[in-house]
C-alpha angles and dihedrals in degrees: 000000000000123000092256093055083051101055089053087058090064120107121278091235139352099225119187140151120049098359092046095047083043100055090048082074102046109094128014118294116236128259092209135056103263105229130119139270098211119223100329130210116157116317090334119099124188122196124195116202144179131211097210131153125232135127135292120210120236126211087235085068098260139125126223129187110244139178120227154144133279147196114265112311112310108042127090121263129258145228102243108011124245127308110237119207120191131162120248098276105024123134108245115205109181106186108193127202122188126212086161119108086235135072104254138188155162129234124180125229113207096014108114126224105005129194127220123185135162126012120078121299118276134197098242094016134342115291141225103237128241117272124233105277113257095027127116092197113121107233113209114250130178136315119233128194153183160138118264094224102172134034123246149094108287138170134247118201144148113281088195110091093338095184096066096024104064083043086069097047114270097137134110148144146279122198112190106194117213114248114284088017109184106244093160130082134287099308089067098050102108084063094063107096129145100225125012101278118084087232086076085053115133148155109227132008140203138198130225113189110176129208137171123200140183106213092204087066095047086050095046090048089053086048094057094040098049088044094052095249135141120264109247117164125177089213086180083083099046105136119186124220114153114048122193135204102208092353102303136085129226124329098006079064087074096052119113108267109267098025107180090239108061093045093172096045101054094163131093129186108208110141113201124177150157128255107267098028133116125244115200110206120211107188117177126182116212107163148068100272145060103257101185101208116218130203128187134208098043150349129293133216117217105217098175141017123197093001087307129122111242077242124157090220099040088239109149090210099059144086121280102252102159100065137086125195115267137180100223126048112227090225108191131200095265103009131117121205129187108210123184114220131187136164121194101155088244108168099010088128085233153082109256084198102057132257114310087242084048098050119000111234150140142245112204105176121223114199099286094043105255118123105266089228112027092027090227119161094248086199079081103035113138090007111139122226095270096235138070100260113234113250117246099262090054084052135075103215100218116218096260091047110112095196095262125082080204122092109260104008142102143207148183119312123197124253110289090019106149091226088215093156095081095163097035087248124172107242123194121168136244127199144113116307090208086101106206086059089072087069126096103214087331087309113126134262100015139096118064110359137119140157133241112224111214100196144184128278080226101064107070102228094194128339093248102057123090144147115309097198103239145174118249100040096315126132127028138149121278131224120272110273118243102284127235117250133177130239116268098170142006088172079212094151140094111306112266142185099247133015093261142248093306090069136060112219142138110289120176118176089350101301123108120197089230114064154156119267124152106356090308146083112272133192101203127226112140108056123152133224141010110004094022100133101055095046097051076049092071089061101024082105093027123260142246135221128179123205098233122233113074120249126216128266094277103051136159133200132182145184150181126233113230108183130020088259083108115136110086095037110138141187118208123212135176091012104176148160136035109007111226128221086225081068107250137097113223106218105065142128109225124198114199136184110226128181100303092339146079119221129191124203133164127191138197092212105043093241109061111057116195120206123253103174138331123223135200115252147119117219117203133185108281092031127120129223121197126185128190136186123198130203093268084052095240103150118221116192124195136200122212118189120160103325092320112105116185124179101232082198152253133298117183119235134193099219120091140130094105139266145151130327129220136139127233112229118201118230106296103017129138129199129166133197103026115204142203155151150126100277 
């Protein structure tokens, strides 16, 4: 490859601020370390990998020349290389090619009686030889091989000039899972465990794997290789000034895992989690420097070091006995070390949720007195935060604040506010708290730097992810997810005086106040001509339809705004009874938007509604809101904007027993694809 094919390999585009934080955020976060399980038959496992050269992108807008590892023979490398997953026991065949102008190498600390055939001999391993300069041709190198015989979290690097080598990227993971590790969804949760005692349980996990790098070597290497020199390298100067977590500094660090745009550094670290859960850290140093890791928002326990329980005895199978929580990790040149980390709120003197007047909700105790669903600390349930507030012009809204210092809501931003916090998470940050390793090249915020997302029960962070039933405020059992509901009506046909025959509503000389205009749904109010008047009477108050056919005790409905004519939009559920010529049923529960709000009233008449909860949440036009009820009569109400879906929250009813759905438009609204169904 020539410098100028190199250069075309670079990414489109280094994006960063606002859209990077956002697309975080844009689809669900993974339970489970992403890496690679090789060609797999059986328990054997076989990798492929390549040493090749390319650019990695910086968050100072910059581009370096790097050395890394790649998938089999045709793909590009990667900083750092892949992360390779295999099971307690599996065979582990690891094949290496070279198109680099250097002998390379890995070698595998922890593993035990590895195997090394083919290539030419090295000083640490045998090594893959050094192909012709100028080619692009991989050259096949060794074979190594071995049992993993322990769980644990391990490191793979050159053992050829190591000192200059792992500089330049050829580095990566190795993640050894215990025997009968719980790859499946929630039910399986109390099996994933990081080593083989139930005290390393945990429900996701997140590697950290830190680097350091001083961009003039890796010049100065380029320069040497593209001139057909020898690479000689005094390593005894190396200076670092830009320092990576997974292979990419602040904020790139945020981004979702194999961006477009940073084609050679595919993994993120972005941990997100629910209160209550466990977060297991996988922190792995694999450069020349201390990089103390600091984590915000609580302790953490170390439960193992180097792929070895913190055990008394040194028994891999037993409980770590020899640790004691910290709030930085000691992270070493070389050394692995497994952390657990939870967050409950426990002790914050204050209800995470809201005020029950602020947001209605409940606090059922488990045993250890956490709510068996939101995990809340129901000791301070209801508890409000014990200051006055400051109002928004005495405060400065940071670019994670959503506007609420309560879990799950929002409020109001001021004007050119970013509105990052799109699920009215709780972000703390973690990085190194050597300072000057949160720089890019002394450019701040950078380096090595992330944030932590505490998130509501409410937002599904990946479909294979649930409660592990642990002890210390873990475990739980989440929130129904939004439920799936079929499409009743696009009102995608010609316009029309009234809904159709598939609705009930009101219908007085042949005109409804609800009808079809423009492909949607249309309260009208506005209607010119002869007749005029009677036609804009049957919306002055607003009107109801119901989709006819009754649904079962647990129902959902949904629609889309279509206009900005929001407030007053309503969603019926459970309308039952005696259906009234006036065009309404007097039994219903009835969801509406209302100026920053949804409230949800039912009534036993059909004209006097009676409040049963109010949740936080701003409709816009484009959004869709989504209500459920399900047979206890406990109401959910969901919020989708974009590709973002966020549960507003619940308020209990007492009517139940099934019926018909429908929604109420004011005068001038405008809604499109109803939805509903029994989920």
């Amino acid at each position: 490859m020539n410098a100028n094919q190199m250069l075309n390999s670079l990414s489109t585009v280094v994006k960063t601020g606002a859209v990077a934080l956002m697309l975080c955020l844009s689809g669900h976060a993974s339970a489970l370390v992403e890496g690679w399980e090789g060609d797999k038959v059986g328990t054997v496992h076989t990798f492929s990998m390549t040493a090749r050269d390319d650019f990695i992108s910086t968050s100072d807008g910059n581009s370096h020349y790097t050395w890394g590892y790649a998938h089999g023979s045709t793909f590009a490398m990667q900083y750092p290389g892949p992360t390779l997953v295999v099971n307690q026991g599996d065979t582990v065949n690891i094949v290496l090619y070279n198109t680099l102008p250097v002998p390379v190498s890995i070698v595998f600390p922890g593993q035990k009686d590895v195997i090394a055939t083919g290539g030419g001999a090295g000083v640490l391993t045998r090594e893959a030889p050094a192909a012709p300069s100028g080619s692009n041709i991989p050259v096949q190198g060794p074979t190594y091989s071995f049992i993993a015989t322990e769980p644990g979290t391990y490191m793979y690097h050159s053992g050829t000039n190591a000192d200059l080598q792992v500089e330049m990227g050829l580095v990566g993971a190795i993640i050894v899972r215990p025997t009968g590790f719980a790859y499946g969804d929630g039910t399986s949760h109390a099996n994933r465990k990081a080593y083989q005692n139930a005290a390393t349980g945990y429900d996701r996990e997140t590697l950290f794997l830190l680097t350091e790098m001083d961009p003039a070597v890796h010049w100065a290497v380029y320069g040497q290789v593209y001139s057909g020199q020898p690479v000689q390298i005094d390593t005894t100067t190396i200076k670092a000034s830009m320092w990576f977590i997974n292979g990419r500094n602040a904020p790139d660090t945020q981004l979702d895992s194999y961006v477009g745009w940073l084609p050679t550094q595919p993994y993120n670290s972005l941990p997100r989690m629910h209160p209550g859960e466990k977060l297991l850290m996988r922190v792995v140093n694999a450069g020349r420097e201390l990089h103390p890791f600091h984590h915000h928002g609580n302790h953490a326990l170390p439960i193992a070091k180097d792929g070895r329980v913190l055990n008394s005895l040194m028994d891999n199978t037993a409980a770590p006995d020899i640790t004691a929580p910290d709030f930085t990790v000691r992270s070493v040149p070389g050394q692995t070390v497994d952390l657990l980390f939870d967050w409950t709120g426990k002790g914050i003197g204050w209800d995470i949720y809201g005020t029950v007047a602020q947001n209605p909700h409940s606090c059922s105790p488990d045993g250890q007195g956490y709510d068996t669903s939101t995990r809340e600390w129901c000791a301070d349930h209801g508890k409000a935060i014990p200051v006055t507030l400051p109002g928004q012009l005495d405060i400065s809204s940071g670019e994670h604040y959503g506007g609420s210092p309560f879990l799950g809501q929002s409020g109001t931003l001021p004007q050119g506010h970013p509105g990052l916090n799109v699920t009215g998470g709780y972000y703390h940050m973690w990085h190194s708290h050597n300072e000057r390793e949160i720089t890019t090249d002394d450019i701040f915020p950078g380096g090595m730097m992330t944030m932590l997302i505490i998130e509501p029960w409410s937002v599904d962070l990946d479909a294979g992810t649930g409660p592990s039933g642990g002890g210390g405020g873990g475990g739980g059992t989440a929130p129904p997810a939004i439920p799936t509901l079929s499409l009743l009506d696009n009102f995608n046909r010609n316009n029309a005086i009234t809904l159709g025959n598939s609705w009930q509503q009101l219908v007085f000389f042949g005109n409804a106040g609800i009808r079809t205009n423009g492909n949607q749904a249309f309260c009208v109010n506005n209607a010119t001509g002869f007749g005029s008047g009677f036609i804009n009477a049957l919306c002055a108050n607003g009107a109801n339809a119901y989709r006819a056919g009754a649904l079962g005790a647990s129902q959902g409905a949904a629609l889309t705004f279509a206009n900005t004519t929001v407030n007053g939009v309503s969603l019926l559920l459970q309308a039952s009874g005696t259906y009234s010529a006036l065009g309404f049923y007097p039994s219903a529960i009835r969801v509406r938007h209302d100026s920053g709000q949804v409230v949800v009233e039912t009534t036993t008449n059909g004209t006097a509604y009676t409040g049963a909860g109010t949740l936080s949440g701003t409709f816009a036009n484009g959004d869709t809101m989504t209500a459920m009820v399900d047979a206890t009569g406990t109401v959910y109400v969901w919020k989708t904007s974009g590709a973002v879906t966020t549960l507003l929250g619940s308020a209990v009813t007492t009517v139940t027993g099934g019926g018909q759905v429908g929604l109420f438009l004011p005068p001038g609204a405008r809604v499109d694809d109803f939805k509903g169904g029994t989920p």
